[in-house]
N, C-alpha and C positions, 0 to 999 in steps of 0.2 A: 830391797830396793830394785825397782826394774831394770835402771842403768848398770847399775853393777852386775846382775843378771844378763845382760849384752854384749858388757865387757870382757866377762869372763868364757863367754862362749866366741869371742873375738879368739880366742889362744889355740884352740884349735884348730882355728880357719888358718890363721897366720903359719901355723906349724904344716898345713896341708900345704899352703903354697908354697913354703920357705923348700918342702921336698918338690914339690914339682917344678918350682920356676928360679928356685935360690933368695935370695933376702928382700928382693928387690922390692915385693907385691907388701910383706910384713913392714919395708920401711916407708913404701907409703900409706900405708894404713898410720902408722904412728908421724907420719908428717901430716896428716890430715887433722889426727886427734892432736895435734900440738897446736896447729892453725886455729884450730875451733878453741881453742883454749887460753892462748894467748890473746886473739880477737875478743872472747867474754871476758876476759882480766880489765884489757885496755876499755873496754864498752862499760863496765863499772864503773872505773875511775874516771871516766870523762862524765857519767853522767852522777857519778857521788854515790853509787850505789857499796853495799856491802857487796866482797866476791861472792857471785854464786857457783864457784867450782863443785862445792862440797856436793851436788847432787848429782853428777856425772851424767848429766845432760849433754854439755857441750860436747865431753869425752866422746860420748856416744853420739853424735853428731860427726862428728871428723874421723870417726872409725867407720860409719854405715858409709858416708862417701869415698875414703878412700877404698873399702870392700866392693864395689861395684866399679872399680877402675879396671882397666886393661891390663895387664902383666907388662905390655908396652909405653903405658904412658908417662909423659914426664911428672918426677915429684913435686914440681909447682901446680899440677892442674890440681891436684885435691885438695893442695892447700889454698888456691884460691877461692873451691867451690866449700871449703866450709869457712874461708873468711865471707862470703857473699851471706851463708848460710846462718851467721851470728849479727853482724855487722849490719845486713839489709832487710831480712827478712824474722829474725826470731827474739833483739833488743826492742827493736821499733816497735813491733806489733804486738808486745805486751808481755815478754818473755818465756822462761819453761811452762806449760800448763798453759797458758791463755794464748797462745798465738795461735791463730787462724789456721794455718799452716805448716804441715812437717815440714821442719828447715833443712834436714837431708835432704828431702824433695827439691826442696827449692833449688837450695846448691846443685842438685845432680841436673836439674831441669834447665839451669845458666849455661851451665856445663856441656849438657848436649847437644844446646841451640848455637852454643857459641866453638864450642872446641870438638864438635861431632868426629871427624877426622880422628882424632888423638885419641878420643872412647873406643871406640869402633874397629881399632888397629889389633888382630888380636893374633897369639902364635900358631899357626899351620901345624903346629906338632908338639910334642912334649920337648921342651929344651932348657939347658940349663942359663936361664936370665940373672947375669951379675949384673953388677951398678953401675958402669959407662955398657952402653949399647952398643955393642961394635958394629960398622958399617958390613960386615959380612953377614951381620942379623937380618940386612933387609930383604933376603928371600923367603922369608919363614912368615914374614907378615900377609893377613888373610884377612877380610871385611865378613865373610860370611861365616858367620854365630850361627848358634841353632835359632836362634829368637830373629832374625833377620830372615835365614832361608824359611821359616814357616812364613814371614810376613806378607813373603814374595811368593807364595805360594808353591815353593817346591816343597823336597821329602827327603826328611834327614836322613841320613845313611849311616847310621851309627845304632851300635847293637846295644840290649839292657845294659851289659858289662860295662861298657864304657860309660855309659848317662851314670849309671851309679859310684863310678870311679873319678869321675867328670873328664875323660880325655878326650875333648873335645871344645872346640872354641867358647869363650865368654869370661865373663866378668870373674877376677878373683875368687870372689865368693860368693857366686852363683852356678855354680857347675855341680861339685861332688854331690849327692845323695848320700853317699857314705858318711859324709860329713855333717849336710846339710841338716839332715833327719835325729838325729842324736840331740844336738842343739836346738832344734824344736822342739823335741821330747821333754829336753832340761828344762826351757822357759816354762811349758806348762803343767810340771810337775813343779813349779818354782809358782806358778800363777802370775806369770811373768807374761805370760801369751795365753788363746784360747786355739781349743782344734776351731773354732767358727770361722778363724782365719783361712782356713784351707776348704773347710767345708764350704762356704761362701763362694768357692771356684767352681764345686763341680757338678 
């Protein structure tokens, strides 16, 4: 099953950040996937439906939005962007398989129109991020990501080593290559993904 397949490649991401940033990034990854899941519990029973847990759908909803959070952000924004994510966009519109639209998209798309600031906040440096955010933290915070400085047209300053270790600003889990690459490999020896996904890019 695809989701489970996602899932399971969730475990490494969380284990990369829990070394790089401390628990912080892994507990909102699993505030995300609790949000998305408790919102498809309650969305059943208001509408009389049998739960559709069993296909780790939602799971996988509240785990792709909180993986593209900040190491900085607070643990209610991902859970709000996969309650939008279940609740607005993926019960309504026809559920797993027929809705219109990725509901991680959606959630992440609320989320950056609405709480850009709080995405966007991202650490200057490799540090160790526990779970109250000390105010001596707020010097390490930096707006410029690699995907922002290309947008604006500068020129990253960051060598192979680094891009493939991810020591460099951005989303949870979207940085390592080390990482990254292994986890696509698995989905499409899983038939869980295609290389057309990448090829499609270049």
């Amino acid at each position: 099953m695809i989701s489970v397949d996602v899932l399971i490649i969730m475990i490494p991401l969380c284990v990369f950040s829990a070394i790089r940033y401390g628990f912080r990034p892994a507990l909102m990854i699993l505030a995300g996937v609790a949000s998305a899941m408790l919102c498809e519990l309650f969305a059943c029973f208001i509408m009389r439906r049998s739960p559709t847990l069993y296909d780790g759908s939602a799971a996988v909803t509240g785990a792709v939005i909180g993986a593209v959070m900040s190491p900085m952000t607070a643990y209610w924004v991902p859970m709000l962007g996969a309650a939008f994510a279940i609740l607005v966009v993926k019960i309504p519109l026809g559920g797993n398989g027929r809705c219109p639209f990725n509901p991680a998209a959606a959630g992440l798309a609320i989320l950056t129109l609405c709480f850009s600031h709080r995405l966007f906040m991202y650490p200057h440096h490799r540090l160790d991020v526990m779970l109250p955010l000390s105010p001596g933290t707020a010097d390490v915070f930096t707006e410029s990501s690699l995907a922002s400085l290309l947008m604006t047209g500068g020129k990253p300053m960051y060598d192979p080593g680094s891009l493939f270790i991810g020591d460099f600003a951005g989303p949870i889990g979207a940085t390592a290559i080390a990482v990254l690459l292994p986890m696509f490999l698995y989905l499409v020896a899983r038939r869980s993904a295609s290389f057309s996904i990448i090829l499609c890019r270049i």
